[in-house]
N, CA, C and O atoms as a Tinker XYZ file with bonds, in Angstrom:
   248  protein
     1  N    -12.360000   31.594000  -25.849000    73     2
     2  CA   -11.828000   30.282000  -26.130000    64     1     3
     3  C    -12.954000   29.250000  -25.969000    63     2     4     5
     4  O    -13.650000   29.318000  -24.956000    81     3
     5  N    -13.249000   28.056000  -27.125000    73     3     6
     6  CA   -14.490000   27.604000  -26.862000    64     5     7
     7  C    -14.061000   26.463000  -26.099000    63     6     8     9
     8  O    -12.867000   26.245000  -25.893000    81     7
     9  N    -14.962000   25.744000  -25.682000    73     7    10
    10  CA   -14.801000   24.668000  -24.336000    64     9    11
    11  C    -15.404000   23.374000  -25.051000    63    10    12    13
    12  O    -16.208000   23.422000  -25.982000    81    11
    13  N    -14.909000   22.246000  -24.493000    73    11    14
    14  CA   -15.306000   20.741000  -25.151000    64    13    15
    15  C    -16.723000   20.640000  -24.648000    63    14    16    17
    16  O    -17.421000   19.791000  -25.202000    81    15
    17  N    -17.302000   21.419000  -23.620000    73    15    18
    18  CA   -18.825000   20.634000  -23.347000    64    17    19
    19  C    -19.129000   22.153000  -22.020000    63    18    20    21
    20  O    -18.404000   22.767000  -21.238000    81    19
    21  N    -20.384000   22.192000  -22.346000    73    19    22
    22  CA   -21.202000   23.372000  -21.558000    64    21    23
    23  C    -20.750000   23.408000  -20.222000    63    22    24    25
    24  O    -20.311000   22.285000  -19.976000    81    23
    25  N    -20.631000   24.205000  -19.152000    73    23    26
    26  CA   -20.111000   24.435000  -18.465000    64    25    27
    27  C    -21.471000   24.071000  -17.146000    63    26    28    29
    28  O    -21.302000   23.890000  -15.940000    81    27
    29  N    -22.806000   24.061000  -17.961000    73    27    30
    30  CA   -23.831000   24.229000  -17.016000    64    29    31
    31  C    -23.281000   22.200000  -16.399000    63    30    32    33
    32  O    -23.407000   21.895000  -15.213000    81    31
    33  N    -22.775000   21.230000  -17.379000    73    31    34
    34  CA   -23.114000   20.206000  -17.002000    64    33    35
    35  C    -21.888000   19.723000  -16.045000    63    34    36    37
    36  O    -21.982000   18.537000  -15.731000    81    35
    37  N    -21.027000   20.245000  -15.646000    73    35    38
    38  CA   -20.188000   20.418000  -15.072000    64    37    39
    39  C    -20.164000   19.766000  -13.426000    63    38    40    41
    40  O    -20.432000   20.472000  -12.454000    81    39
    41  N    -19.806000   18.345000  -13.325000    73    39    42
    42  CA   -19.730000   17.841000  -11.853000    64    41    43
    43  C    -21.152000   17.383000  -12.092000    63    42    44    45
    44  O    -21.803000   17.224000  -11.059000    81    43
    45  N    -21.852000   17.104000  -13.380000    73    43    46
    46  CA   -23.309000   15.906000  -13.027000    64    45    47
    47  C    -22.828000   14.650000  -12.698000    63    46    48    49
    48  O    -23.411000   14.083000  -11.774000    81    47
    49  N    -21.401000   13.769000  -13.526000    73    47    50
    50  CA   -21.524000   12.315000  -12.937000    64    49    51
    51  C    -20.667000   12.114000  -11.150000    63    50    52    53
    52  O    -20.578000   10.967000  -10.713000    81    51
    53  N    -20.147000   13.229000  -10.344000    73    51    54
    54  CA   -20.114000   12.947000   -9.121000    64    53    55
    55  C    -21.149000   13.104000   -8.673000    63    54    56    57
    56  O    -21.502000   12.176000   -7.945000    81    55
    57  N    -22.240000   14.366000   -8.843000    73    55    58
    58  CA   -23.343000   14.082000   -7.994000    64    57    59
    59  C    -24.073000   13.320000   -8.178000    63    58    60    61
    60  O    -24.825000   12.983000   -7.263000    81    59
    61  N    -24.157000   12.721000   -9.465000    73    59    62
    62  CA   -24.952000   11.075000   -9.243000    64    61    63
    63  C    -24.310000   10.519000   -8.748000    63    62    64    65
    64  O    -24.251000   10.860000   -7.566000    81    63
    65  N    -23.569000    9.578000   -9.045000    73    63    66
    66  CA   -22.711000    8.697000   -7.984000    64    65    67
    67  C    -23.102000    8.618000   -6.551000    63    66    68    69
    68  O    -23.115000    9.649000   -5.878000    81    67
    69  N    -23.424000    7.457000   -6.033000    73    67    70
    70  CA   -24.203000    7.138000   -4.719000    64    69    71
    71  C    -22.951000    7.582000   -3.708000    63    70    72    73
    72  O    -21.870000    7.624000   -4.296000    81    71
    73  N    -22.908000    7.915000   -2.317000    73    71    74
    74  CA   -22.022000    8.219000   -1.642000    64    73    75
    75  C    -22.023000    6.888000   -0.771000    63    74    76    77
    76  O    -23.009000    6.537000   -0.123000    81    75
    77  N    -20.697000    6.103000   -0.821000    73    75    78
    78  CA   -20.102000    4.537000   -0.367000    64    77    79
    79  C    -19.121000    5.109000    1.339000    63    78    80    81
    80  O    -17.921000    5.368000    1.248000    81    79
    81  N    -19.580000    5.179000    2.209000    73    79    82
    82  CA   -19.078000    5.212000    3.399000    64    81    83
    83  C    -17.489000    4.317000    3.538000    63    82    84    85
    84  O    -17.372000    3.107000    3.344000    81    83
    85  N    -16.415000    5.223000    3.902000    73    83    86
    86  CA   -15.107000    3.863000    4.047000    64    85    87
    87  C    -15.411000    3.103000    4.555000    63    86    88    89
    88  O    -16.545000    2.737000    4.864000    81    87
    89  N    -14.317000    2.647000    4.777000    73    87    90
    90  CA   -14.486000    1.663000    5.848000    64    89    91
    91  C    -13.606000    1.722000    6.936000    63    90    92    93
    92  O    -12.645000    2.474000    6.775000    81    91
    93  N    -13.681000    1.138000    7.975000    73    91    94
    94  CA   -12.899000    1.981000    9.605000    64    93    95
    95  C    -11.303000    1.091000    9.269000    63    94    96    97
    96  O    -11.200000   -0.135000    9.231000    81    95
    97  N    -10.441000    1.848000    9.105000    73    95    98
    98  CA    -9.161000    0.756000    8.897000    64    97    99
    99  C     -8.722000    1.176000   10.679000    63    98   100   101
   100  O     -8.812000    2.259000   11.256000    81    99
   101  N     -8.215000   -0.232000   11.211000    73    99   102
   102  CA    -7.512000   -0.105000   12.246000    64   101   103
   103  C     -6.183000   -0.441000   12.302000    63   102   104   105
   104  O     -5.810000   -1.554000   11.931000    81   103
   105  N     -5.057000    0.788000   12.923000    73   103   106
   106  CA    -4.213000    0.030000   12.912000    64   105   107
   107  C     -3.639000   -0.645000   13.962000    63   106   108   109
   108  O     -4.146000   -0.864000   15.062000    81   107
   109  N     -2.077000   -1.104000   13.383000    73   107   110
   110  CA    -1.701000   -1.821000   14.986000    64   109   111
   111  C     -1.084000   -1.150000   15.877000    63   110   112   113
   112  O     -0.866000    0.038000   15.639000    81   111
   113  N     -0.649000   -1.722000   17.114000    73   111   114
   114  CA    -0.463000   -1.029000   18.192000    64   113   115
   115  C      1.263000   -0.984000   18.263000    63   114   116   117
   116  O      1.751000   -2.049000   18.638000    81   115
   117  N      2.183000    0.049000   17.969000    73   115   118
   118  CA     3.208000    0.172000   17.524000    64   117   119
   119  C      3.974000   -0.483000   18.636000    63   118   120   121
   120  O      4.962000   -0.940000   18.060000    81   119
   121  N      4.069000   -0.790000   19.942000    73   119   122
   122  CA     4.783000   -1.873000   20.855000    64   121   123
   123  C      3.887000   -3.231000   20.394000    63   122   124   125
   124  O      4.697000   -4.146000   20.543000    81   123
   125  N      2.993000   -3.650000   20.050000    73   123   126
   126  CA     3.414000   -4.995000   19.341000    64   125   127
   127  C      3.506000   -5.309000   17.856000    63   126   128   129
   128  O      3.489000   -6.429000   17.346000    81   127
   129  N      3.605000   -4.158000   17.263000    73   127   130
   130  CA     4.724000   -4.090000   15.825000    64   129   131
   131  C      6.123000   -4.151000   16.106000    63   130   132   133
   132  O      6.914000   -4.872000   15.497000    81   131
   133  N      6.434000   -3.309000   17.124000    73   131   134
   134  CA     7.911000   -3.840000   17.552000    64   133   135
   135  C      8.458000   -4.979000   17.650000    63   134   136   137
   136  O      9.469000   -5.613000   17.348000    81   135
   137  N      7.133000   -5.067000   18.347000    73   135   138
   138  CA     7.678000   -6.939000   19.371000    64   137   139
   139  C      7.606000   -8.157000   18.715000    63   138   140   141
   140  O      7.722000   -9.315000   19.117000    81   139
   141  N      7.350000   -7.575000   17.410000    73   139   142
   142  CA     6.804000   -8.767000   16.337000    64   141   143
   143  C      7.815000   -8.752000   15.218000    63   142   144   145
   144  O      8.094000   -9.642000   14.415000    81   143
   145  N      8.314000   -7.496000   15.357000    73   143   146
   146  CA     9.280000   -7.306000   14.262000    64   145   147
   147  C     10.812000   -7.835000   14.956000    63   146   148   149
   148  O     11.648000   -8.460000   14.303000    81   147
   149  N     10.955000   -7.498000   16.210000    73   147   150
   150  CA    12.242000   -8.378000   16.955000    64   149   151
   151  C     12.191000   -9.511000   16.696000    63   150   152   153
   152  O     13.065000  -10.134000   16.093000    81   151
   153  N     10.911000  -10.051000   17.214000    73   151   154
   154  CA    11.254000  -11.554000   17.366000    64   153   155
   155  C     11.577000  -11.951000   16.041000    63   154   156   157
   156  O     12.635000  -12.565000   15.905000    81   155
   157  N     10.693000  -11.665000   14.763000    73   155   158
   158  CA    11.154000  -12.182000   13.396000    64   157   159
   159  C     12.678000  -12.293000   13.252000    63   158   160   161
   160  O     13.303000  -13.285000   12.877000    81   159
   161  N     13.400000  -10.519000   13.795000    73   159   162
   162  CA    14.883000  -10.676000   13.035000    64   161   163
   163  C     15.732000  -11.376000   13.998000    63   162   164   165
   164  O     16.485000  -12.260000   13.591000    81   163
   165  N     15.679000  -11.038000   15.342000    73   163   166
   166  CA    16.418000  -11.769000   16.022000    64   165   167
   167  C     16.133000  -13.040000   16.514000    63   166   168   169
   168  O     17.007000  -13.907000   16.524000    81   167
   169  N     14.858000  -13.273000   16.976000    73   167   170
   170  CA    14.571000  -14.953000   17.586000    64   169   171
   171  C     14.588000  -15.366000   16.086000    63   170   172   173
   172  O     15.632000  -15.917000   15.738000    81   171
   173  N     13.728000  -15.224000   15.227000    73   171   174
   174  CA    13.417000  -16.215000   14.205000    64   173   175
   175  C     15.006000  -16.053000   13.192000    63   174   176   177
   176  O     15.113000  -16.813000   12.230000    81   175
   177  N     16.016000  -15.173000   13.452000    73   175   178
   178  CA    16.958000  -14.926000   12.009000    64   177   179
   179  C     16.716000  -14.559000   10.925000    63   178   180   181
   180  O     17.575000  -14.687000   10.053000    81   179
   181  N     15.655000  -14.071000   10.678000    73   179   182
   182  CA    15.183000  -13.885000    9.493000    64   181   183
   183  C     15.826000  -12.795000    8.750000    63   182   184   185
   184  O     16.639000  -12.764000    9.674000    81   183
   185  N     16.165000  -12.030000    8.096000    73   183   186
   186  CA    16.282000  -11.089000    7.211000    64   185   187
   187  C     15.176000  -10.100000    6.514000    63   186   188   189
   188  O     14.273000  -10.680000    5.910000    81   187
   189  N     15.154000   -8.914000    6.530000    73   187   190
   190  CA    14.147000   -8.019000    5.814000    64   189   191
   191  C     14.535000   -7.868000    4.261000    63   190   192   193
   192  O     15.601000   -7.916000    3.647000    81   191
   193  N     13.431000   -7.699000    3.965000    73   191   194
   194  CA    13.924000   -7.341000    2.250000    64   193   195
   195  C     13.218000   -8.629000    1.668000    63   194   196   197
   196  O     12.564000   -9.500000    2.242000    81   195
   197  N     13.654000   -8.422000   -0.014000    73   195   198
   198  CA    13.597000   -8.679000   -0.767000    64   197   199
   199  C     14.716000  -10.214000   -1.342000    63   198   200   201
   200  O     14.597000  -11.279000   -1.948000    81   199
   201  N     15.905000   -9.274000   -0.556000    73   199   202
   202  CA    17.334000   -9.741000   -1.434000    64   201   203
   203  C     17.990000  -10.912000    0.108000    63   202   204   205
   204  O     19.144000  -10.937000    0.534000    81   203
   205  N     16.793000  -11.738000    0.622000    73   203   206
   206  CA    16.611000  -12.768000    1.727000    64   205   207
   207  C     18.239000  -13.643000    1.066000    63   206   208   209
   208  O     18.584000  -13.588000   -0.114000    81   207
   209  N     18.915000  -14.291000    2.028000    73   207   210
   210  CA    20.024000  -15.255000    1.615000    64   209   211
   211  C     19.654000  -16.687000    0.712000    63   210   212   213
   212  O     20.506000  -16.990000   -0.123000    81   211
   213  N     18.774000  -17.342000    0.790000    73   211   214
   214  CA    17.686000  -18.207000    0.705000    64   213   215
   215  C     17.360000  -17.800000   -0.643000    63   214   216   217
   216  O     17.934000  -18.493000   -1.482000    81   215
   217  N     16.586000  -16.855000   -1.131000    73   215   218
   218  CA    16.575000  -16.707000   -2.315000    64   217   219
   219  C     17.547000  -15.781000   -3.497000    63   218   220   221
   220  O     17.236000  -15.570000   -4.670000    81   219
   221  N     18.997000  -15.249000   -2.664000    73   219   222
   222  CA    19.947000  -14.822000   -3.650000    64   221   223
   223  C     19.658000  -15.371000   -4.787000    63   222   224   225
   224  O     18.931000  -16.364000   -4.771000    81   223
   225  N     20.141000  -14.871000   -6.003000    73   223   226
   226  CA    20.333000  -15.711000   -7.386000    64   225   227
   227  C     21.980000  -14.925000   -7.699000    63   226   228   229
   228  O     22.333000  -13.754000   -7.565000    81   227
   229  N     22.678000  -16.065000   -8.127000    73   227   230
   230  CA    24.161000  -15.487000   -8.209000    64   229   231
   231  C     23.881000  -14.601000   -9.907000    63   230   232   233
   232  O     23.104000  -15.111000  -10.713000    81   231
   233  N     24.317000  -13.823000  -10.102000    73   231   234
   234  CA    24.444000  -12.676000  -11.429000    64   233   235
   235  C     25.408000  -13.807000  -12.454000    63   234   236   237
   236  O     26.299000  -14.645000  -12.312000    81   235
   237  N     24.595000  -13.218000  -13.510000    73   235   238
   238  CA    24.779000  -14.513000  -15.154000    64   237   239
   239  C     26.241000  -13.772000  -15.032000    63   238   240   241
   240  O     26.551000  -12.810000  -14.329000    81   239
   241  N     27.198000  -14.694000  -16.134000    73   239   242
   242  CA    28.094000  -13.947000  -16.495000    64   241   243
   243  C     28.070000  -14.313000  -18.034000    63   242   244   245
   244  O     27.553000  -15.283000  -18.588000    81   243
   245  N     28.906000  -13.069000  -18.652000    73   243   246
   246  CA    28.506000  -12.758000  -19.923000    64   245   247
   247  C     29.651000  -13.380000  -20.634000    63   246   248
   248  O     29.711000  -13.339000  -21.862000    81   247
């Protein structure tokens, strides 16, 4: 079965490609994700989501 392109060239443009180090992601510390996420719903009232009271839109009618 013939092939679209030689097999010798196979993985040349990753090994060019310079190697880019990540970068260190840190995350947060899951007791003050908690403590941040309480206060929002209960001290502040807030609501999660999308579908917030504040921005409902009442449905068209046809």
């Amino acid at each position: 079965m013939p092939t679209h392109g030689s097999l010798t060239k196979a993985g040349k443009v990753k090994g060019q490609t310079p190697k880019v180090e990540g970068r260190v992601r840190i995350g947060t510390n899951a007791i003050i994700r908690n403590k941040e996420n309480f206060r929002k719903r209960f001290t502040l009232k807030r609501y999660p989501g999308q579908n917030k009271p504040g921005r409902r839109r009442r449905p068209r009618r046809n």
